[in-house]
LUMROSE-524333 format. One record per residue: y, x, z of N, C-alpha, C, O, CB in turn; residue number from 0. Coordinates in steps of 0.1 Angstrom, whole numbers, padded with zeros to 4 digits, m for minus. Glycine has a CB too. Example, Ala and Ser with C-alpha at 12.3 -4.5 7.8 and 13.67 -1.06 7.14 Angstrom:
2
{n_yy:m0057 | n_xx:0132 | n_zz:0078 | ca_yy:m0045 | ca_xx:0123 | ca_zz:0078 | c_yy:m0033 | c_xx:0132 | c_zz:0078 | o_yy:m0033 | o_xx:0142 | o_zz:0085 | cb_yy:m0045 | cb_xx:0113 | cb_zz:0090 | pos:0} .
{n_yy:m0022 | n_xx:0128 | n_zz:0071 | ca_yy:m0011 | ca_xx:0137 | ca_zz:0071 | c_yy:0000 | c_xx:0129 | c_zz:0079 | o_yy:0011 | o_xx:0134 | o_zz:0080 | cb_yy:m0006 | cb_xx:0141 | cb_zz:0057 | pos:1} .
***
This chain:
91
{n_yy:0883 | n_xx:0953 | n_zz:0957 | ca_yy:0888 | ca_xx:0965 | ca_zz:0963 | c_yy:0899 | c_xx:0962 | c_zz:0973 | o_yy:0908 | o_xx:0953 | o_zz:0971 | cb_yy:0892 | cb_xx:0975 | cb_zz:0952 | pos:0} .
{n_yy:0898 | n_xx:0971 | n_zz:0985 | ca_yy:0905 | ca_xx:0969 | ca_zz:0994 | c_yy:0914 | c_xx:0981 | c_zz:0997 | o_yy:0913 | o_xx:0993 | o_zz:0992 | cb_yy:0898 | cb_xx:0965 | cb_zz:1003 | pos:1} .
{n_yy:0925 | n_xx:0977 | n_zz:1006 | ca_yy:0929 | ca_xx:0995 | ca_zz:1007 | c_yy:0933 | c_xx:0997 | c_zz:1022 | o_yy:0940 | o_xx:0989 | o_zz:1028 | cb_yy:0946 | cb_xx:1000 | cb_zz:0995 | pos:2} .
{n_yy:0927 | n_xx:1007 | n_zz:1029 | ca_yy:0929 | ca_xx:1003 | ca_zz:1042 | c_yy:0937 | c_xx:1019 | c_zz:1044 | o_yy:0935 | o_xx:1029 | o_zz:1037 | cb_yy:0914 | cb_xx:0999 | cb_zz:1052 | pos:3} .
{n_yy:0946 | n_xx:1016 | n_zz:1054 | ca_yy:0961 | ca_xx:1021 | ca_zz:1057 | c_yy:0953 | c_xx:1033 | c_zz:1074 | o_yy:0954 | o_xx:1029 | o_zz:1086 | cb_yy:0976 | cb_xx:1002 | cb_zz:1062 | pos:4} .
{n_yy:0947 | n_xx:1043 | n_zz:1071 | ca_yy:0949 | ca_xx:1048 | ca_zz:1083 | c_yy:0956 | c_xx:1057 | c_zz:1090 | o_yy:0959 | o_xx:1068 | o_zz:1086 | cb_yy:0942 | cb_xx:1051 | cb_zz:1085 | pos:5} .
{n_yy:0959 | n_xx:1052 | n_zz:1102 | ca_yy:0971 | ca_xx:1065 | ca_zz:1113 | c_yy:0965 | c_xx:1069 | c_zz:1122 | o_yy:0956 | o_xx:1064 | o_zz:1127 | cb_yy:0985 | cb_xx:1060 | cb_zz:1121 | pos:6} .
{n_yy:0970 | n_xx:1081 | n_zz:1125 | ca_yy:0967 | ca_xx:1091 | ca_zz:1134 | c_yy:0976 | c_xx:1085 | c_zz:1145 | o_yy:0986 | o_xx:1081 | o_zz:1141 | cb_yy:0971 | cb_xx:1107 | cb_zz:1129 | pos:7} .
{n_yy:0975 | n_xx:1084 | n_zz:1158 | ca_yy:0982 | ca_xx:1084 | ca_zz:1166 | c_yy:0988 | c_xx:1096 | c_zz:1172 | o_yy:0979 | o_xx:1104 | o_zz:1176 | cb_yy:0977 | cb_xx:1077 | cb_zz:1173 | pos:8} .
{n_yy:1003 | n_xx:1103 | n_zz:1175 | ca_yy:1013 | ca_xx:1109 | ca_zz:1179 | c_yy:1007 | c_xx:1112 | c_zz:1194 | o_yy:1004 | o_xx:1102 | o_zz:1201 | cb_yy:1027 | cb_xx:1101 | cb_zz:1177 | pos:9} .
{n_yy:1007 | n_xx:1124 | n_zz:1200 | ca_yy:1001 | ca_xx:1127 | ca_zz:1215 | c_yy:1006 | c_xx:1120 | c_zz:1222 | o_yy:0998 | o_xx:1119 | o_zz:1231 | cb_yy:1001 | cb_xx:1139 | cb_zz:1220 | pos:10} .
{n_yy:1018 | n_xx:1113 | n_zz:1226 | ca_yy:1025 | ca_xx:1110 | ca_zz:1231 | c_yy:1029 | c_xx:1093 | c_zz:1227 | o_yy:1040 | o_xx:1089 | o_zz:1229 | cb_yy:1034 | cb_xx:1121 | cb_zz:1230 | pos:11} .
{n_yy:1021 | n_xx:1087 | n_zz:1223 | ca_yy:1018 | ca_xx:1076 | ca_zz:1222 | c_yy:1023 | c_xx:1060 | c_zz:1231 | o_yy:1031 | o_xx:1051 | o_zz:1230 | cb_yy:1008 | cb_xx:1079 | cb_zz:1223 | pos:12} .
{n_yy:1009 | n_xx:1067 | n_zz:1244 | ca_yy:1014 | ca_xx:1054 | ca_zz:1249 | c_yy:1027 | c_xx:1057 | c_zz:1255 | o_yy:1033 | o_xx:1047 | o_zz:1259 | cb_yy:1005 | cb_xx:1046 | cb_zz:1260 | pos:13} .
{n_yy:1033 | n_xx:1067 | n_zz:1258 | ca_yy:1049 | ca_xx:1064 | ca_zz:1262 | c_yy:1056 | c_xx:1063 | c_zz:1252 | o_yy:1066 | o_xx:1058 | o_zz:1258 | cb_yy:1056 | cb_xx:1073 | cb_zz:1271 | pos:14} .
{n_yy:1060 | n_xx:1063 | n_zz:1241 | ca_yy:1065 | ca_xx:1064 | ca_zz:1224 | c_yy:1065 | c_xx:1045 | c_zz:1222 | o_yy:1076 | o_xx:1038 | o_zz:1223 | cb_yy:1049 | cb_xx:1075 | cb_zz:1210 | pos:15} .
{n_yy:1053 | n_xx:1040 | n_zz:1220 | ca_yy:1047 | ca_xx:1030 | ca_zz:1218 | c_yy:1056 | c_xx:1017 | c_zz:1217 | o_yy:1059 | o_xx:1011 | o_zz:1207 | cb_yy:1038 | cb_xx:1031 | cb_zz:1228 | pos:16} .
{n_yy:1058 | n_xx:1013 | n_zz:1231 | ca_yy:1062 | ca_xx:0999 | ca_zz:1233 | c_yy:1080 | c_xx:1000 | c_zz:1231 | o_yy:1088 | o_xx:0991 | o_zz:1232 | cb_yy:1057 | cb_xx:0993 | cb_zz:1251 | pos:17} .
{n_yy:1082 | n_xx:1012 | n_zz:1228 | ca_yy:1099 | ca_xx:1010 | ca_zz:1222 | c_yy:1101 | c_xx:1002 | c_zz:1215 | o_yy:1108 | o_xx:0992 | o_zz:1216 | cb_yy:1106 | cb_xx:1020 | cb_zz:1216 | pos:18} .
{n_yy:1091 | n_xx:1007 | n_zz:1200 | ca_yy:1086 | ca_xx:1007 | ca_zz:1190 | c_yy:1083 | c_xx:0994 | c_zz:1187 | o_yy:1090 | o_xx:0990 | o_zz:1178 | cb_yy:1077 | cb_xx:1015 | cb_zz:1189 | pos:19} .
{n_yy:1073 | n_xx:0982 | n_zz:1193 | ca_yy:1066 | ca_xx:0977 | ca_zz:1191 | c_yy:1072 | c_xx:0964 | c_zz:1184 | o_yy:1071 | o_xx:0958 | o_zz:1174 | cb_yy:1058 | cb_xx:0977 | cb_zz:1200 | pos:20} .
{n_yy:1077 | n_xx:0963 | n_zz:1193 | ca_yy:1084 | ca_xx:0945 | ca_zz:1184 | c_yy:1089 | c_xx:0947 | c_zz:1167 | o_yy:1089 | o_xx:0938 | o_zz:1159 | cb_yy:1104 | cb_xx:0939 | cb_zz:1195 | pos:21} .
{n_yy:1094 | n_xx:0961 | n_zz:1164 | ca_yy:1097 | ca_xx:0963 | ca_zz:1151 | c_yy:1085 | c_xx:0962 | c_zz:1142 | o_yy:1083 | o_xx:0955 | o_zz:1131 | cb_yy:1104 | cb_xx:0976 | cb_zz:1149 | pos:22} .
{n_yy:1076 | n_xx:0970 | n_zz:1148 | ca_yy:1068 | ca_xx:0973 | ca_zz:1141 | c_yy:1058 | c_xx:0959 | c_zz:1135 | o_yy:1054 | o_xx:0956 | o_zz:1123 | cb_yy:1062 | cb_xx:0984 | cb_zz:1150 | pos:23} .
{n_yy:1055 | n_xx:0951 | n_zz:1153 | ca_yy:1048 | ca_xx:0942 | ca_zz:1146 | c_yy:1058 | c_xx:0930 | c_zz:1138 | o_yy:1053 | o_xx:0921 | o_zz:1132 | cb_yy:1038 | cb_xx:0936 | cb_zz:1156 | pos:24} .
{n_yy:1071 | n_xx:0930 | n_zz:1138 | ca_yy:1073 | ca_xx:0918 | ca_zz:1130 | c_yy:1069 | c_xx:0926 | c_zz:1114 | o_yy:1067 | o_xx:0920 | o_zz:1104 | cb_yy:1092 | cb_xx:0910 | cb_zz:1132 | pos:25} .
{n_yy:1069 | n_xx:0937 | n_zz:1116 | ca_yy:1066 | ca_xx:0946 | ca_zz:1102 | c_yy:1056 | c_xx:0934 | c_zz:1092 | o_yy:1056 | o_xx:0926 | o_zz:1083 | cb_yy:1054 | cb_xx:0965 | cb_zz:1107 | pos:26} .
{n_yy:1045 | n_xx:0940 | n_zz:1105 | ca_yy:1034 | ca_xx:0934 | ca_zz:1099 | c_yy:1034 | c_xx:0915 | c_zz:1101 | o_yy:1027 | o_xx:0907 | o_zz:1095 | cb_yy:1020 | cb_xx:0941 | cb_zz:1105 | pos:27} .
{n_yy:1038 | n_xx:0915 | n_zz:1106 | ca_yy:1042 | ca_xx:0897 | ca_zz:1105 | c_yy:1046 | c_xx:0898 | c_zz:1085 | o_yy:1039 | o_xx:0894 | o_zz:1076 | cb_yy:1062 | cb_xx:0891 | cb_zz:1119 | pos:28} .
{n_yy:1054 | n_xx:0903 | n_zz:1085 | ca_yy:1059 | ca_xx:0902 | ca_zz:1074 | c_yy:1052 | c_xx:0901 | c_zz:1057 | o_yy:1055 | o_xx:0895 | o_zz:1047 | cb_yy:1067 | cb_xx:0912 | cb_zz:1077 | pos:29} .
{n_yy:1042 | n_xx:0912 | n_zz:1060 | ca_yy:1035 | ca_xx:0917 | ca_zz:1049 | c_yy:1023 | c_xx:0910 | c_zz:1053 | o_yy:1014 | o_xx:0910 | o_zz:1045 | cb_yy:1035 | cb_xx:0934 | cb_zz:1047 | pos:30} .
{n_yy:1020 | n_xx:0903 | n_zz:1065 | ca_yy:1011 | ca_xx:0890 | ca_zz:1068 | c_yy:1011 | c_xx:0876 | c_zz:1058 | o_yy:1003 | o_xx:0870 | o_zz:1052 | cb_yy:1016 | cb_xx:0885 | cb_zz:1081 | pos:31} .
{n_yy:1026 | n_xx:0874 | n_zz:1061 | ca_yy:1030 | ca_xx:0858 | ca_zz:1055 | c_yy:1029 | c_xx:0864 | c_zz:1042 | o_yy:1024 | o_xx:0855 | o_zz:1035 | cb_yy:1047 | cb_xx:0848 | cb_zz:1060 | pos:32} .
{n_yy:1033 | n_xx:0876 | n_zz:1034 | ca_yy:1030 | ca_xx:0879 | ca_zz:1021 | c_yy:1021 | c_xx:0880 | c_zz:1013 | o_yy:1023 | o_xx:0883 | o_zz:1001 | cb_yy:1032 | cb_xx:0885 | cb_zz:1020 | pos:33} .
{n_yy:1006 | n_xx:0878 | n_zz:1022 | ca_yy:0990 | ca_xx:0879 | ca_zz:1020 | c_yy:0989 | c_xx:0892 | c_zz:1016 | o_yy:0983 | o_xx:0897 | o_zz:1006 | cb_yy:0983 | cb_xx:0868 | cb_zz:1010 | pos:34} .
{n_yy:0998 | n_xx:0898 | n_zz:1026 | ca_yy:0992 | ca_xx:0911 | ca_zz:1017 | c_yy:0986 | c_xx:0925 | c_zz:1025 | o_yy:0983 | o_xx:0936 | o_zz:1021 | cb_yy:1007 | cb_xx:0918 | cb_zz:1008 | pos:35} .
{n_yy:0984 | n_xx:0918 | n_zz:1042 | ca_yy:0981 | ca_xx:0924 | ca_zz:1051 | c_yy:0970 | c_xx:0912 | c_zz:1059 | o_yy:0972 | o_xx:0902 | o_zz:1066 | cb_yy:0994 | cb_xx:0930 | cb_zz:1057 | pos:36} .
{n_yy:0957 | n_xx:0920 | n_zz:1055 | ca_yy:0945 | ca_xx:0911 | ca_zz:1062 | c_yy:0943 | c_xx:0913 | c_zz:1075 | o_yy:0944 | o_xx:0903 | o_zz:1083 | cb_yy:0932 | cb_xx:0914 | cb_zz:1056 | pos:37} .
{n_yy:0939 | n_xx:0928 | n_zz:1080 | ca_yy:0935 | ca_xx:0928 | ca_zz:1093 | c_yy:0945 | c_xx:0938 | c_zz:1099 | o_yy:0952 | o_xx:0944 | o_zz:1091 | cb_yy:0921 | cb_xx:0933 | cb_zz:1095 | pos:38} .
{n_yy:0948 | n_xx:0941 | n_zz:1114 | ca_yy:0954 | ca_xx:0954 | ca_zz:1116 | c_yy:0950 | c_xx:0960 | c_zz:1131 | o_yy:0947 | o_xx:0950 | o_zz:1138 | cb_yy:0971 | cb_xx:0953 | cb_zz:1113 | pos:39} .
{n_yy:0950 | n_xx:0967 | n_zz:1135 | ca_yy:0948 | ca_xx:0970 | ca_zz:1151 | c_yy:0943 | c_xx:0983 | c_zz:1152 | o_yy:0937 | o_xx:0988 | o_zz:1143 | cb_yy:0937 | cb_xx:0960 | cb_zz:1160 | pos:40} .
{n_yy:0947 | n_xx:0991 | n_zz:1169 | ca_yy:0947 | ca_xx:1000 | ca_zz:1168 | c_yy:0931 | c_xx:1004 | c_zz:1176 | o_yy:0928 | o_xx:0996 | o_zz:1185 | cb_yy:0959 | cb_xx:1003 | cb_zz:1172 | pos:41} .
{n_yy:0920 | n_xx:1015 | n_zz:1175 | ca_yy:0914 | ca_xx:1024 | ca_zz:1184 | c_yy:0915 | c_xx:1016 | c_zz:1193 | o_yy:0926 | o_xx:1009 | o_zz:1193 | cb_yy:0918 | cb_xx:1038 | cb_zz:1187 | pos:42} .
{n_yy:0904 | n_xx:1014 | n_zz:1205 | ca_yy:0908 | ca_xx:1014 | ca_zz:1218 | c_yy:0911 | c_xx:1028 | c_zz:1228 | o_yy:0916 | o_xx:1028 | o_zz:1239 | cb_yy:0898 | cb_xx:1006 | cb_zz:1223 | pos:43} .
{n_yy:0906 | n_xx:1037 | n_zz:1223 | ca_yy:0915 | ca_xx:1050 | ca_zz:1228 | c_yy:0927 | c_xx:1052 | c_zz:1222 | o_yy:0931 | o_xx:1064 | o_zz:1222 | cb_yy:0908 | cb_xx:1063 | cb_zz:1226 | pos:44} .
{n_yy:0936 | n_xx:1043 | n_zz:1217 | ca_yy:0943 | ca_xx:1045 | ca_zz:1206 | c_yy:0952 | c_xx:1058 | c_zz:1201 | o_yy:0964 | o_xx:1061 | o_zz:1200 | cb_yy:0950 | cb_xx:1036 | cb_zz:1208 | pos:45} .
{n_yy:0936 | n_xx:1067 | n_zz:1197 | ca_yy:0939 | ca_xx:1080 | ca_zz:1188 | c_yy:0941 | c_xx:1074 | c_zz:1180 | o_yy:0948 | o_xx:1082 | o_zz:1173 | cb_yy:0930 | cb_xx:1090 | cb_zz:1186 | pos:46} .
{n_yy:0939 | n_xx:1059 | n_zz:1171 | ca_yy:0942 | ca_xx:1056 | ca_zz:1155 | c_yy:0942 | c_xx:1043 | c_zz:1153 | o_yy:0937 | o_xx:1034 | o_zz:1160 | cb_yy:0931 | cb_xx:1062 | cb_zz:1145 | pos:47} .
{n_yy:0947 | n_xx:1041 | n_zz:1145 | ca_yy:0951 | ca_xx:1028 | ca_zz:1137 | c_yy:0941 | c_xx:1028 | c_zz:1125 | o_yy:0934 | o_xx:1036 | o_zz:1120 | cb_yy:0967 | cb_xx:1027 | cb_zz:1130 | pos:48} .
{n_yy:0944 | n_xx:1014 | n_zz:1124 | ca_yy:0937 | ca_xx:1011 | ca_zz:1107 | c_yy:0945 | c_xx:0997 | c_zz:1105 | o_yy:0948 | o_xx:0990 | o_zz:1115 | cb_yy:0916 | cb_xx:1009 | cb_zz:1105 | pos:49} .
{n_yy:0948 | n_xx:0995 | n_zz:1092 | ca_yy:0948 | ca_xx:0984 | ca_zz:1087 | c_yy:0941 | c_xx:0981 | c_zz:1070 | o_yy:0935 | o_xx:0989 | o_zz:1063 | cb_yy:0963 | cb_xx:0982 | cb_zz:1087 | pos:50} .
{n_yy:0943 | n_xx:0967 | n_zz:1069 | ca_yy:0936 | ca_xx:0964 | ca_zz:1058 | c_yy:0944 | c_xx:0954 | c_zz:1045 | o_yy:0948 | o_xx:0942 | o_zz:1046 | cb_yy:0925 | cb_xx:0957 | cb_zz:1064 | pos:51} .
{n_yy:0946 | n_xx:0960 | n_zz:1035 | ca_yy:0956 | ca_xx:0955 | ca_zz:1028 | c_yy:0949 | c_xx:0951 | c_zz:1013 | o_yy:0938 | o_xx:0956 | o_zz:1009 | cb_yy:0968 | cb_xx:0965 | cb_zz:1029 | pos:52} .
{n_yy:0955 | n_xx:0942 | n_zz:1006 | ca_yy:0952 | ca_xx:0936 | ca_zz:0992 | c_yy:0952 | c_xx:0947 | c_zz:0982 | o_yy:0943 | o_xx:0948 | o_zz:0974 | cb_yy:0961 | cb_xx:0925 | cb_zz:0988 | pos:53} .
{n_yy:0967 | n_xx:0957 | n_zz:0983 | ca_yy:0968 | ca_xx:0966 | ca_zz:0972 | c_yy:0969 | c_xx:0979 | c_zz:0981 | o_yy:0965 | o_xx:0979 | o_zz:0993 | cb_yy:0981 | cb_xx:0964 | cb_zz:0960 | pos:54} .
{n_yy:0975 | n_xx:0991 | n_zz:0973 | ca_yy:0978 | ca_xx:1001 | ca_zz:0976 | c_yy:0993 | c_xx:1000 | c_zz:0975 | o_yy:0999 | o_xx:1007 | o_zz:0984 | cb_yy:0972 | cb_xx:1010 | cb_zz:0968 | pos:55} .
{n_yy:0998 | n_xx:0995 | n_zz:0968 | ca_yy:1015 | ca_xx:0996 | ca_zz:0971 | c_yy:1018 | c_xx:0989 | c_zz:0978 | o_yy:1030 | o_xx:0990 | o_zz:0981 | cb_yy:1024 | cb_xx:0992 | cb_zz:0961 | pos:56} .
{n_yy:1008 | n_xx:0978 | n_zz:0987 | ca_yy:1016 | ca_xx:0972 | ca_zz:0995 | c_yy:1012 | c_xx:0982 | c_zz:1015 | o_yy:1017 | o_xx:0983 | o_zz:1026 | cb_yy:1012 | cb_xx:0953 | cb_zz:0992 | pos:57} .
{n_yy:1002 | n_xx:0988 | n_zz:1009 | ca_yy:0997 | ca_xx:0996 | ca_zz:1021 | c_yy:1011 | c_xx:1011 | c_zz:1023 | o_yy:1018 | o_xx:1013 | o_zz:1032 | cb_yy:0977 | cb_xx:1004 | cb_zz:1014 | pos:58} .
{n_yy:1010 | n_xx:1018 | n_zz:1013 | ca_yy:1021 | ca_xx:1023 | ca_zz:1009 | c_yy:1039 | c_xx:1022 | c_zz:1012 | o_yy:1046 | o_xx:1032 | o_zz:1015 | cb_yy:1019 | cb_xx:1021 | cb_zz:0999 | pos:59} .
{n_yy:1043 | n_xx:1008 | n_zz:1010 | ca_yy:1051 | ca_xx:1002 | ca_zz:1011 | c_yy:1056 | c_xx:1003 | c_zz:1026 | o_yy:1067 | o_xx:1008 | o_zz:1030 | cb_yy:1047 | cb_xx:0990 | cb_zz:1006 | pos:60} .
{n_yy:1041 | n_xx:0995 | n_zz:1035 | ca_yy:1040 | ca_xx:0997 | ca_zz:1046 | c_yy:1046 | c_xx:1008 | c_zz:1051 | o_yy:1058 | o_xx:1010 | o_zz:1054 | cb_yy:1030 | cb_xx:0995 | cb_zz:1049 | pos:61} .
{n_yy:1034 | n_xx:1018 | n_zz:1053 | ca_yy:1038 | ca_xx:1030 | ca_zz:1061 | c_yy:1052 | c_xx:1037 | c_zz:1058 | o_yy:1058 | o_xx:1044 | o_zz:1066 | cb_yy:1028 | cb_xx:1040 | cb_zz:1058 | pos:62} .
{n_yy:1055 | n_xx:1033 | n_zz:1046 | ca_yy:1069 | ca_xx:1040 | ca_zz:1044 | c_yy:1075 | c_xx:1037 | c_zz:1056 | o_yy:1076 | o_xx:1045 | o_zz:1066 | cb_yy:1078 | cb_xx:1036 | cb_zz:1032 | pos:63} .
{n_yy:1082 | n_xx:1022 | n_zz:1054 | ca_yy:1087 | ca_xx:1019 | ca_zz:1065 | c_yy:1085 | c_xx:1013 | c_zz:1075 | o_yy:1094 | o_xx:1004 | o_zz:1078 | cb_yy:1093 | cb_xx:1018 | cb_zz:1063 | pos:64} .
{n_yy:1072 | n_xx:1014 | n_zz:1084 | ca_yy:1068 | ca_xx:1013 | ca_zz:1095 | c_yy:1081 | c_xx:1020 | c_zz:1108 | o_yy:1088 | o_xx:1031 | o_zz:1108 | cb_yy:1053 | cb_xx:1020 | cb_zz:1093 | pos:65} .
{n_yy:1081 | n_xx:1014 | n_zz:1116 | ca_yy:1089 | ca_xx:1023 | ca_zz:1127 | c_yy:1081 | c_xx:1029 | c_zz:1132 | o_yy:1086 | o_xx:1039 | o_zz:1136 | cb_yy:1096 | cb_xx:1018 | cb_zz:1139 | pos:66} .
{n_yy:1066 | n_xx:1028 | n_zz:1134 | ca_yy:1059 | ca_xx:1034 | ca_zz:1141 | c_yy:1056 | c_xx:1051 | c_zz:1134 | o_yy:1055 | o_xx:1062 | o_zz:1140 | cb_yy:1047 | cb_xx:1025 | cb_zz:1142 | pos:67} .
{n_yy:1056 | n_xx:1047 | n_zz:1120 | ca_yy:1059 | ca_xx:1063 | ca_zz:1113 | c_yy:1077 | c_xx:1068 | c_zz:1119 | o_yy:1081 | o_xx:1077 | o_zz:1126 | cb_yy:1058 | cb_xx:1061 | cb_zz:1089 | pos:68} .
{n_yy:1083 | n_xx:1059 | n_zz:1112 | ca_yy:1094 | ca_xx:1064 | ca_zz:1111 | c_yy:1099 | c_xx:1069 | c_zz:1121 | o_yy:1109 | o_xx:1077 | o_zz:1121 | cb_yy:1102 | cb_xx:1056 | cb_zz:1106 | pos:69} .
{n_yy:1093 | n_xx:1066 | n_zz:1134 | ca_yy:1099 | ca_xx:1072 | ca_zz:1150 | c_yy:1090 | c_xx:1082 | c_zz:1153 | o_yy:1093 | o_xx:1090 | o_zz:1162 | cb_yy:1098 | cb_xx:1061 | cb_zz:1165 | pos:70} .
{n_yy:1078 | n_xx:1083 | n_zz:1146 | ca_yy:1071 | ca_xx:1096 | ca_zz:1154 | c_yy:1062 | c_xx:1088 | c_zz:1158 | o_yy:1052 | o_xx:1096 | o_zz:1159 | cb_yy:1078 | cb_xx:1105 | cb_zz:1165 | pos:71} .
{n_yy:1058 | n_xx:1076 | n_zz:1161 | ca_yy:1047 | ca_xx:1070 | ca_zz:1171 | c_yy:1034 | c_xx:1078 | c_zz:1162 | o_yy:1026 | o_xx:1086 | o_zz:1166 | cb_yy:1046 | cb_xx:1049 | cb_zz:1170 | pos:72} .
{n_yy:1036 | n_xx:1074 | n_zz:1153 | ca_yy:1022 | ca_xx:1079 | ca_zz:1140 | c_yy:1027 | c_xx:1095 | c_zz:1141 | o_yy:1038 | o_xx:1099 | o_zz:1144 | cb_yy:1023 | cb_xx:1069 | cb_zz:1117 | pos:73} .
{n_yy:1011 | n_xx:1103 | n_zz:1138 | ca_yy:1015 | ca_xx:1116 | ca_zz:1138 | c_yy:1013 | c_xx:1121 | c_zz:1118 | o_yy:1018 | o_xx:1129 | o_zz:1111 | cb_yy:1002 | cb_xx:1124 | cb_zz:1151 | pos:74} .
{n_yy:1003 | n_xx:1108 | n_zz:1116 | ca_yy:0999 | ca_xx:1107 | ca_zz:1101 | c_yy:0994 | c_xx:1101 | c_zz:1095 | o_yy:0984 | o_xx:1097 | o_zz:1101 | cb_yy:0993 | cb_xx:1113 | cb_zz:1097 | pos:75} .
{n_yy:0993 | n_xx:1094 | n_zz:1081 | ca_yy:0988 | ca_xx:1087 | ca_zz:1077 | c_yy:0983 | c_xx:1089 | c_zz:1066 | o_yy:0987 | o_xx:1098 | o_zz:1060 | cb_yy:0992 | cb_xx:1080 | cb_zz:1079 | pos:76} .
{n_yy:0972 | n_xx:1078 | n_zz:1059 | ca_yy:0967 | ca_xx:1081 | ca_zz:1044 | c_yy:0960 | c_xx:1064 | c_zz:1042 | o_yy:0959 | o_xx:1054 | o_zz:1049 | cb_yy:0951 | cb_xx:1098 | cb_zz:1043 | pos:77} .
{n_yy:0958 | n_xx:1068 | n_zz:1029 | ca_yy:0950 | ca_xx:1053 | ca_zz:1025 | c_yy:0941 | c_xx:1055 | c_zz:1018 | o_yy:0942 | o_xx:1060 | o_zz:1007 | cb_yy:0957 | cb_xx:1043 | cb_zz:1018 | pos:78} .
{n_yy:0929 | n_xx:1049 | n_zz:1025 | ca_yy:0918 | ca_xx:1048 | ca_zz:1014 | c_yy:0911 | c_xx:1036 | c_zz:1007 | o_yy:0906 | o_xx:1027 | o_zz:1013 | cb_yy:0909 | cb_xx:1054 | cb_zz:1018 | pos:79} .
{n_yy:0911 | n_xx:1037 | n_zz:0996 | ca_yy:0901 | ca_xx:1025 | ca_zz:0987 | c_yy:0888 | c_xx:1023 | c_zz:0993 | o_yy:0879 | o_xx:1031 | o_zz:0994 | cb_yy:0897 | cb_xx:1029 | cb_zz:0970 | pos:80} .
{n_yy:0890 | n_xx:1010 | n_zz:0997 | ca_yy:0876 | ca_xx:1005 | ca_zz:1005 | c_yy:0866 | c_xx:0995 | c_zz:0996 | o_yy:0873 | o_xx:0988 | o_zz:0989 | cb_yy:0881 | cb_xx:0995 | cb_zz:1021 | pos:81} .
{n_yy:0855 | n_xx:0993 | n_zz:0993 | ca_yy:0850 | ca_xx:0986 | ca_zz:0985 | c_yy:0843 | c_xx:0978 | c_zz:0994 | o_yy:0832 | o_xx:0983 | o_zz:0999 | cb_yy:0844 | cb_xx:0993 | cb_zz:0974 | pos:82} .
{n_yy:0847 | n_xx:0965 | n_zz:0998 | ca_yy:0841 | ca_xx:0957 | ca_zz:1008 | c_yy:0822 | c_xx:0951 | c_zz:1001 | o_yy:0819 | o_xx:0945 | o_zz:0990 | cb_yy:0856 | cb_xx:0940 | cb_zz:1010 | pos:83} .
{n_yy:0816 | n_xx:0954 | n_zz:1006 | ca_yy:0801 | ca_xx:0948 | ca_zz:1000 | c_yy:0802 | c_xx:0932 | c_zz:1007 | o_yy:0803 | o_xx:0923 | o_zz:0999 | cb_yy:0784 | cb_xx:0959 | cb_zz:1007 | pos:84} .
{n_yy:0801 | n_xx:0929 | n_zz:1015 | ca_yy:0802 | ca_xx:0915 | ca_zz:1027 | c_yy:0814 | c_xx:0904 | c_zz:1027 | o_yy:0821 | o_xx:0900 | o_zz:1036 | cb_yy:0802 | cb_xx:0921 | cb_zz:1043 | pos:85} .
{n_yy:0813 | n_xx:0903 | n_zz:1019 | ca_yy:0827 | ca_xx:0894 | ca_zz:1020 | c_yy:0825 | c_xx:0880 | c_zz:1020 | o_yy:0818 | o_xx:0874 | o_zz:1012 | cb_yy:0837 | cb_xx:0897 | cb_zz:1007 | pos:86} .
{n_yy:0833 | n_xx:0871 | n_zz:1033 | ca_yy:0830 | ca_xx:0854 | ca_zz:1035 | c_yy:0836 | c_xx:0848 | c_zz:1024 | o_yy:0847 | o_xx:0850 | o_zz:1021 | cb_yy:0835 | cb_xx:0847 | cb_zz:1049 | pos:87} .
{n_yy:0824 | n_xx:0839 | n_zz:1018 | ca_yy:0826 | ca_xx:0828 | ca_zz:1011 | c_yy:0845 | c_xx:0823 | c_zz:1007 | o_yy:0855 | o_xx:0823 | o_zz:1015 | cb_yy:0817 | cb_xx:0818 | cb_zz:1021 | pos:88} .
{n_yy:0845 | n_xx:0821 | n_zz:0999 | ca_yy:0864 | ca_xx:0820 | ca_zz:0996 | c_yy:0869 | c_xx:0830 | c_zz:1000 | o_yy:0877 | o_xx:0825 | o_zz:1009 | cb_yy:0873 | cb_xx:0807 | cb_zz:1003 | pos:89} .
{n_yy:0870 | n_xx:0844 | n_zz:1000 | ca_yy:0877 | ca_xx:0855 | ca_zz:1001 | c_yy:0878 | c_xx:0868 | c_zz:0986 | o_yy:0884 | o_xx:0878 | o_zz:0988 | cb_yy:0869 | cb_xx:0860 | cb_zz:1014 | pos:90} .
***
């Protein structure tokens, strides 16, 4: 079981955005080196995000304090239990 982290992107985005960004990604740098954040990236219309995480508290954890929530970049978010069927060899 997986838990994947999705955001709504804020109308106002790409100007919001790159204030934001260096916080945000050392965020996920962070909860990276922790193995606790697998994939992450946004839409290419970037109406939305997704990420992909090991637990729920650490998906949770996340968004709390994301800058991208915490400034408004995100308009919303939720998490849902993903049940991966395909998964590579040693994963």
């Amino acid at each position: 079981m997986k838990y994947v982290l999705l955001y709504t992107s804020a109308d106002d985005i790409a100007a919001r955005a790159p204030e934001h960004f260096p916080a945000h990604r050392a965020r996920w740098a962070e909860f990276h080196d922790r193995g606790e954040l697998l994939m992450i990236g946004p839409y290419r219309d970037q109406s939305a995000a997704l990420a992909v995480f090991t637990t729920r508290q650490a998906a949770e954890e996340f968004a709390q304090g994301d800058p991208f929530v915490v400034n408004g970049v995100v308009r919303s978010w939720e998490i849902k239990e993903w049940m991966e069927a395909l998964v590579p060899e040693g994963e």
